[in-house]
Steps between C-alpha positions, in 0.01 A plus 500: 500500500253246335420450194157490507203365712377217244678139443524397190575124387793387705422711852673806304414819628416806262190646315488733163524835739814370637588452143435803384650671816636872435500448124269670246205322370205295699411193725154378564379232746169389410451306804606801704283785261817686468650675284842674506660758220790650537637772268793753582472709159113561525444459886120583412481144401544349830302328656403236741171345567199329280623371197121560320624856527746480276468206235268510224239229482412373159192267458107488660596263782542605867855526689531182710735411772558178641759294731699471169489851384337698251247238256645519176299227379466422100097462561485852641508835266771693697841580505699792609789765378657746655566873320838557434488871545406395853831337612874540371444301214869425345502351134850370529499382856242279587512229799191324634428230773161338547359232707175315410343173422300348157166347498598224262821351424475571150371810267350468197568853435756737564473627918661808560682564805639833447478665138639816347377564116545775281271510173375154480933444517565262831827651667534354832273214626446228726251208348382135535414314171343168505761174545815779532472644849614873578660644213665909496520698215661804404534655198259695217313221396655422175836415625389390898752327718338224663610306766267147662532407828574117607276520796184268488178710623272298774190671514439714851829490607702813579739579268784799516702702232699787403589642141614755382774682252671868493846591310707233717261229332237292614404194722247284616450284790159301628460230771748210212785734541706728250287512164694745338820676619628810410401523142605830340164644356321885512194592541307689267522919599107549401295556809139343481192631703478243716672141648256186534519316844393166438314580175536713222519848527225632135286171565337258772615180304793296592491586875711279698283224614547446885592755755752788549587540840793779487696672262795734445582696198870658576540764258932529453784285490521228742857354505538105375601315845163654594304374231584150498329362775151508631602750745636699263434858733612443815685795645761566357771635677813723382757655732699787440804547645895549531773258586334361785214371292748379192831517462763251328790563708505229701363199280137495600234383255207706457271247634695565823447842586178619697248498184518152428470426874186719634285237377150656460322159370494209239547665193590878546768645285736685630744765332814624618621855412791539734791652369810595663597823616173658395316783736186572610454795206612275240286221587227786487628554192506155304115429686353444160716233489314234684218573316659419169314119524237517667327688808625360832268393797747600709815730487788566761755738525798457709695837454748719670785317577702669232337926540815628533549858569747752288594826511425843256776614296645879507482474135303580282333783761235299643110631446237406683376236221882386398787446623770227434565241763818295577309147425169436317551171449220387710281796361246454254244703307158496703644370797513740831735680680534683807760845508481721842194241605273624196419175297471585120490226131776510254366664217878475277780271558801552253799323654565701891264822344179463682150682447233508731123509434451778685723779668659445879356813696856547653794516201756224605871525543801334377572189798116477572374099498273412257367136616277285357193521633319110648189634605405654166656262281301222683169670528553630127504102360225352770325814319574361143440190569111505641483752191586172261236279697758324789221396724759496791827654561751429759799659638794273603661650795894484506602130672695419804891559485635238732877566542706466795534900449391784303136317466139482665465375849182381666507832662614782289486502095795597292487850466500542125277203466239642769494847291400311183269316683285743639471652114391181328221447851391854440457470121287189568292624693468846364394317190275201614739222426628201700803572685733168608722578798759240413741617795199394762500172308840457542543619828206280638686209356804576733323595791333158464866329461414345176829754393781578716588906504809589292463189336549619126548143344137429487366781306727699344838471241730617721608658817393840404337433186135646483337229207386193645597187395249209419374414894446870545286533213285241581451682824388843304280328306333335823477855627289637180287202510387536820478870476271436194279172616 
């Protein structure tokens, strides 16, 4: 999965729709006449295609595209804005990347980049001032917080950055580095009529004099080991999970468990949200959970291992929307369950008393199973998580047990292990989503004699242990980066 068809400075790969990726708010490449906006509140604001469709042109001079962009020169009477009713406009969570060049290498006036005002007040701005370079400023006007960056402008020469702030604080990097890091500030709540891309937004003075070739305007939080580096949005990638995608049993770092290891380029962030002993309906639970930062790229589940299966109490009477059950610790409300093959969600959990959603058509019996239901729980979060914006899920199947016996072979899968298998396949595909067949991984590698069959000491903790230990979670990770690439 790339990062983008343009190279910037360095041979880097990305461009400001990569940036913005499934998150609310809008790229444009002027070189490209594109424009993207993406908005999951008010999906009557998307839209993708010609930017001069959507921005607001202020001045009497024409719209001009070159090689370098969009001509933003200070000689011409133009400059653009964009409506803020016509994108997710956020007034306390604000991010923005930009790349363009200047036609001098000094201003005598102010050059806006990217400007928000409200009343004359400026709140959130991007500006080069004569002998200072780029400054940013947030704040009311009265009491702005101003930071100046170090870099030295050379006139046409392309030049990178990304700024922004929201409740976790604010940041600034261009093409000298770190220019501010993590300062705690807040944006103003007001909402103005429109944003100014490279001008300002009630006037054609003060335009940014050079070119704009893209921009992104990200329009929510954006987490801080994203926004500290020039590819601030690459995917980022957060993996949900039980034991066997973190645990701290057996004295494994973090940064060794399948996450860390997948690898999906320079700069990519990646979360872990294992936690031990968890099912598939209470990761479906907890899914608003990984969104808690930011909005991933990219989301896996790796569920099942641990949807046990109970049995229905004689007492109290069971109904045909509750009933008691011996165990409900791996039950949790909105999470799915299957009684006499009918699949229903936990409306009511209060300690083993469960409640359905909606009635069973056949009235269940004390000694009846209850089990947790894979295939629903699964589907249920790929579901929530294209809801939130994930532009890609994927399913990690269960992995290879190698013992000497009781395991996989190259020829028949564990039994148990096959079952839960075919659930988290189905959900994936029922559901559009990547599924990663980590057994045919595994199994390739023996067949190939790389591993020898039986062999537990190079993947796993133990003889009959299911987690893997470091070597076999560098092989899971291989598996969901090839499944992905």
């Amino acid at each position: 999965m790339g990062l983008g068809e343009r190279r910037a400075r360095g041979g880097k790969p990305f461009d400001a729709f990569a940036v913005l990726g499934a998150r609310d708010g809008f790229a444009i490449d002027f070189t490209k006449n594109r424009m993207v906006v993406n908005d999951a509140g008010n999906p009557a604001n998307a839209f993708d295609g010609d930017p001069q469709a959507k921005l607001t042109v202020y001045g009497v001079d024409s719209w001009v595209v070159d090689a370098g962009g969009l001509n933003l020169s200070a000689t011409r009477n133009f400059a653009i804005a964009m409506a803020t009713a016509a994108f997710p406009y956020d007034p306390t969570a604000l991010h923005i990347y930009a790349r363009f060049t200047l036609n001098g290498a000094d201003s005598l006036d102010q050059r806006y980049l990217f400007m928000v005002d409200n009343n004359g007040n400026d709140r959130f701005a991007m500006f080069t001032t004569s002998g200072a370079g780029f400054r940013w400023v947030t704040g009311d006007g009265a009491s702005a917080d101003t930071e100046v960056s170090g870099l030295p402008l050379v006139a046409d020469t392309e030049y990178r950055t990304f700024f922004g702030a929201d409740a976790n604080g604010r940041s600034w990097v261009d093409e000298g580095g770190v220019q501010t890091k993590d300062q705690l500030h807040l944006l103003s709540a007001a909402t103005p009529s429109h944003v100014g891309l490279g001008g300002y937004p009630d006037q054609v003075l003060r335009v940014l004099d050079g070119h704009l070739a893209e921009i992104a305007v990200i329009c929510g939080d954006v987490i801080l080991d994203r926004r500290q580096t020039l590819k601030p949005l690459a995917p980022y990638y957060a993996a949900e999970g039980d034991s066997h995608t973190f645990n701290v049993s057996f004295g494994m770092p973090e940064s060794e468990f399948y996450p860390a290891l997948v690898g999906l380029g320079e700069g990519v962030v990646a979360r872990n949200f294992g936690a031990s002993g968890e099912s598939s309906a209470q990761m479906l639970a907890s899914v608003n959970d990984l969104f808690v930062e930011d909005v991933p790229s990219i989301a896996s589940i790796y569920a099942g291992s641990n949807d046990e299966v109970t049995q229905i109490l004689a007492a109290p009477v069971p109904t045909a929307d509750s009933f008691d059950v011996v165990d409900a610790t791996k039950l949790a409300v909105g999470g799915w369950v299957q009684v006499n093959s009918e699949s229903r969600r936990v409306a009511l959990l209060i300690g083993t008393s469960v409640v359905l959603d909606t009635p069973l058509t056949i009235i269940p019996i004390a000694g009846d199973s209850l089990a947790v239901d894979t295939f629903a729980n699964i589907s249920g979060w790929i579901q929530a998580v294209k809801a939130k914006g994930v532009a890609r899920a994927i399913v990690v199947g269960s992995h290879y047990l190698n013992f000497v016996s009781g395991g996989d072979t190259v020829s028949t899968e564990q039994s148990l292990r096959a079952s839960v298998r075919v659930a988290q396949k189905a959900a994936a595909l029922a559901e559009g989503a990547d599924y990663v067949d980590t057994y045919a991984h595994m199994r390739a590698l023996i067949l190939a004699g790389d591993v020898v069959q039986g062999d537990w000491t190079v993947w796993h903790q133990g003889a009959t242990n299911t987690h893997l230990a470091p070597s076999g979670e560098a092989v899971l990770a291989d598996a969901i980066r090839a499944a992905i690439f």
